[in-house]
N, C-alpha and C positions, 0 to 999 in steps of 0.2 A: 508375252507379246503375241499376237496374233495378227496372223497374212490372210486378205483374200483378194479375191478379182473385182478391181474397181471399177474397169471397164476397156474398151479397145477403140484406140484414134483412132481416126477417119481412112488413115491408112494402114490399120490393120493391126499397130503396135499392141500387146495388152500390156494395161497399168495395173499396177498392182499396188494395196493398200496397206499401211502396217499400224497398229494402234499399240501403245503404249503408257501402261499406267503404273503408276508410282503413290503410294499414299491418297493425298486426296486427288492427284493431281491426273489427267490424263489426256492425249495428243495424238490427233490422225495424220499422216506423210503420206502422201500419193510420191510413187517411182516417176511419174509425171513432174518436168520442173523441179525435182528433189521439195515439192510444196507443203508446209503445214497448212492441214487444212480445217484442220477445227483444233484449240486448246480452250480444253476444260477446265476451271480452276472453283471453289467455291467463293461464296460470296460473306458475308459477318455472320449468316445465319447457318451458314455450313450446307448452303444450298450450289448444285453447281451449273455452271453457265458457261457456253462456249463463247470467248471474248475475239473469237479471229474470226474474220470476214474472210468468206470464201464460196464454192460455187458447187450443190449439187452434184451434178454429172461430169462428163469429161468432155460434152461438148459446149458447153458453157466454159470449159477453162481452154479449150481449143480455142474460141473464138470471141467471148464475151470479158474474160478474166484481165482487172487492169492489173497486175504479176499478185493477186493473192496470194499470200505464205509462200513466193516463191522464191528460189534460189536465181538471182540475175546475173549475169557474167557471157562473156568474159570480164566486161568492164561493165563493174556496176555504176548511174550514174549520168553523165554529159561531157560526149567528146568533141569539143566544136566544130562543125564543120567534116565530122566525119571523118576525120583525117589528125595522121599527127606522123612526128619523125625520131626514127629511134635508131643510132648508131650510125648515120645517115643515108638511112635510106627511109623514104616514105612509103606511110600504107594507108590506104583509100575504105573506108570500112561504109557499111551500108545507114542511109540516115533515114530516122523512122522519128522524127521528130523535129520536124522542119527541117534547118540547114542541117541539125547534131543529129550525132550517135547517140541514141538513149539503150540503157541494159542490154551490151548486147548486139543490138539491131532485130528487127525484126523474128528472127530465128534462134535469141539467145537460148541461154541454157534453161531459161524458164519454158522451154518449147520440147526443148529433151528430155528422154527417157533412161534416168538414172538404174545402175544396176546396185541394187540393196542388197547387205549381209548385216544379220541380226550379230551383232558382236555379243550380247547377252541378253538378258528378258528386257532390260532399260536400255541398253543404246545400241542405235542402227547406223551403222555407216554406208553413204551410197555415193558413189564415184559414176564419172563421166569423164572419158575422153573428147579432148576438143582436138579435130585434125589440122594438121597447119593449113595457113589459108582460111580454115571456116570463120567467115565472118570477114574477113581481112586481117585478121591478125593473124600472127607469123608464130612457128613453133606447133608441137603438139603438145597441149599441156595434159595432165592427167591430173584431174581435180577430186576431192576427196572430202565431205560434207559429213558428218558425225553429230546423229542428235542424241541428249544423253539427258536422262529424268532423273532427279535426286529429289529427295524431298517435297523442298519448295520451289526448286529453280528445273529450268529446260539450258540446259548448256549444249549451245551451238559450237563445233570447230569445224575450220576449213582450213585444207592444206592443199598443194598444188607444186610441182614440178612441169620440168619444158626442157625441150632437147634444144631452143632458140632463143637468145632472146626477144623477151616479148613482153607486154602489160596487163596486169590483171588485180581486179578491183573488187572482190566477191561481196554481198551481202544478203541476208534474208530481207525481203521485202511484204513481211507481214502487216496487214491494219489490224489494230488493237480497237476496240471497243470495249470497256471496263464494264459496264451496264450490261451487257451480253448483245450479241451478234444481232445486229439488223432492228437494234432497240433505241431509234433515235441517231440525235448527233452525240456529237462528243464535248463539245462547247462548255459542256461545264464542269469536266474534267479540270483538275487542277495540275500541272507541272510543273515541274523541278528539272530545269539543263546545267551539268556543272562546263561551262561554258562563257565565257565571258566577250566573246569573239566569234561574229559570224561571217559567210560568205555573202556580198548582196550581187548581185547576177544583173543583166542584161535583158534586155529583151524577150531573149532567148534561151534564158536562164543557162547560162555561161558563166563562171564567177569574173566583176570587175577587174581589171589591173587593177586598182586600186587596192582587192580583196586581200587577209579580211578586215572588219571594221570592230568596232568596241559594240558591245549591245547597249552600253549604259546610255539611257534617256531615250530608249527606244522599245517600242512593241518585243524587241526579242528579248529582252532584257527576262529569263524565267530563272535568275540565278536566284530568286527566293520563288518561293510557290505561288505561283499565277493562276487564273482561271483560264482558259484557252480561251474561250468565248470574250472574255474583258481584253484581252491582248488584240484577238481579232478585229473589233469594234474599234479600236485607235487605229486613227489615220496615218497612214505610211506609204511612199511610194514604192514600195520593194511587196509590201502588199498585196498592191495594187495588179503587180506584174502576173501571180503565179494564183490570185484570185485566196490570198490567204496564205498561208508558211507553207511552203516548198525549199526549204533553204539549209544549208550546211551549219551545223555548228560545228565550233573549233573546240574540243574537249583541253581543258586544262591537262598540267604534266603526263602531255604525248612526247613522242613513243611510249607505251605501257607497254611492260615486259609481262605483265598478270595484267588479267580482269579487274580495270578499278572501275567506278562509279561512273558513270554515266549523265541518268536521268532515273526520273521518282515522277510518275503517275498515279495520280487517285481520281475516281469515282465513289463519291461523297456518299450517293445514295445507296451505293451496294457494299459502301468497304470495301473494294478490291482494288489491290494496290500493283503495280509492275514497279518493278526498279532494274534496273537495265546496268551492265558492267560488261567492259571492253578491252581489248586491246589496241583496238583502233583509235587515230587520230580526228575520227569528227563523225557527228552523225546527222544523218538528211532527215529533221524534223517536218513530217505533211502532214498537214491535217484533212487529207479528202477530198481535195477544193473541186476537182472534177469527175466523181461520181454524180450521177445524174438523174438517179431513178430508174435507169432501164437497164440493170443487171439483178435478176433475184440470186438471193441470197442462200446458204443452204438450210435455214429455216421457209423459206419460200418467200420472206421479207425483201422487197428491193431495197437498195442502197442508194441514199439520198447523199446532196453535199455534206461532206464531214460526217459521213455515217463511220468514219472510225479515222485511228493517224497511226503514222508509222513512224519508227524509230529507225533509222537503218545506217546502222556502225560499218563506220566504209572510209575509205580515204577519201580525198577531195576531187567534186569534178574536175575535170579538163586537164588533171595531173600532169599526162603525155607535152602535153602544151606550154605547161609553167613550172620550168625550171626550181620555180619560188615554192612549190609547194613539195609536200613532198612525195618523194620519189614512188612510183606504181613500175616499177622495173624488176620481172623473174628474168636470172640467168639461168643457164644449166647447172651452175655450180653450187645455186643457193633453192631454199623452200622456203616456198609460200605457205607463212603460218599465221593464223588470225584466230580469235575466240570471243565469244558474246555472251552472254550469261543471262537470262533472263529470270528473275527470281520474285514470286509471290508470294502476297501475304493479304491480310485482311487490319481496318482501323478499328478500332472500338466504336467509331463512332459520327456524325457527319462533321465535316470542318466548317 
């Protein structure tokens, strides 16, 4: 493993970098955000290519970064209206995405300065304290993010304790690009969701009362292997909303007590495969919709619509709100435990 100096925020903090390599595989974490910021993985030819979008320097991820590789919390996600009610007392949180709370607010944990311990040459664990009140939520949680290389796979865990009750929703918010970093869209990536049941959202992208829905006879439908680009092209109004998938999937037999399946990613042209395994109940499939072209990349490439998608294993928005869904409630008496698996591989061949 090796540390150095990534660089120092605007007010002074220093970040600091840790890299990580395992076989073929290897991965940058800025203390910044707890963010991956580049994974390496090779391609059919045994060539390798960093497939995560992410940002140069640290004023680019201060001020330009839509949450690259980063860790969002307290509540990863969309709290309507900024507001919710817990044990009966309400609390007013800051809304940085029209009426809702999105990751967070403004100052989430994607803005903080994780304190990192090398547990061994392959996994790092880095903790942040959240004070009660930050944000508007209630308690001091002490959250605890553990990234760990094996072979083929990046194994994510997060754990979290609170002296209050209080809600917390953690996810990595990495974009994937199989082709390598800032090399086009992703459109013709092929997916695999073991999901059969999604969330269709609002205006505001808030999940319907009515939520969730079935996918079958519908664009979300990627319960056999899709092209993302053939999916996008069908007309849908839930489409239409978030300018392309922004949307929850419901993963089959949740609660998972281990890491099961997920999602199956390919990139036809490079062979590089992701396959995703969780313990969470649903994951926020986006395909980019609102990258724009005006953030470079850390190839120097800017990021275009759909210049990559993210997978991000997480409970469901608006949780605090709907009793229906399930529960985003830490006591003092219980742990916050979550794990995400991110495991690579290469096809023989194009599909």
């Amino acid at each position: 493993m090796i540390k150095e100096e990534f660089g120092t925020l605007s007010d002074g903090t220093a970040v600091e970098r840790y890299t990580l390599e395992r076989g073929a595989l290897r991965v940058r974490i800025l203390t910044y955000g707890c963010v991956l910021q580049t994974i390496e993985i090779p391609d059919r030819n045994g060539e390798l290519g960093n497939i995560a979008l992410g940002c140069a320097n640290l004023p680019d991820y201060e001020t330009k970064s839509r949450f690259f590789g980063a860790v969002v919390g307290r509540y990863g996600n969309r709290i309507a209206d900024g507001r919710f009610e817990l044990d009966g007392t309400a609390y007013e949180l800051p809304r940085n995405n029209g009426t809702n709370s999105l990751h967070g607010g403004p100052d989430g944990f994607d803005k903080q300065v994780w304190d990192a311990v090398a547990l061994d040459e392959h996994t790092l664990a880095l903790s942040y304290v959240s004070a009660d009140g930050e944000a508007g939520y209630p308690g001091t949680l002490h959250a605890t993010v553990t990234y760990r290389l094996t072979d083929d796979s990046l194994e994510i865990g997060y754990r979290a304790t609170t002296d209050r009750p209080t809600v917390v929703n953690l996810t990595n918010h990495s974009y994937f690009n199989l082709a390598g970093e800032g090399r086009g869209d992703v459109h013709g990536h092929i997916a695999t969701l073991a999901a059969d049941r999604y969330l269709p959202v609002d205006a505001t992208q808030i999940p319907l009362p009515s939520a969730p829905a079935p996918v079958a006879g519908t664009p979300f439908d990627f319960r056999a292997p899709r092209r993302i680009g053939d999916r996008l092209a069908e007309p849908h109004p839930q489409l239409e909303i978030g300018a392309g998938f922004d949307h929850t999937f419901v993963l089959a037999d949740a609660p998972r007590p281990e890491p099961a399946f997920a999602a199956r990613v390919e990139d036809p042209a490079s062979g590089r495969v992701l396959e995703l395994l969780t313990t969470e109940p649903g994951v926020q499939f986006y395909t980019g919709n609102f990258l724009d072209g005006t953030i470079p990349g850390t190839s120097g490439r800017a990021y275009g619509a759909g210049a990559g998608f993210c997978l991000e294993t997480q409970h469901f928005p608006d949780s605090p709100n709907r009793p229906d869904f399930p529960a985003t409630v830490l006591r003092p008496a219980d742990e916050y435990l979550s794990q995400t698996v991110l495991r690579f591989a290469t096809s023989q061949g194009e599909v």
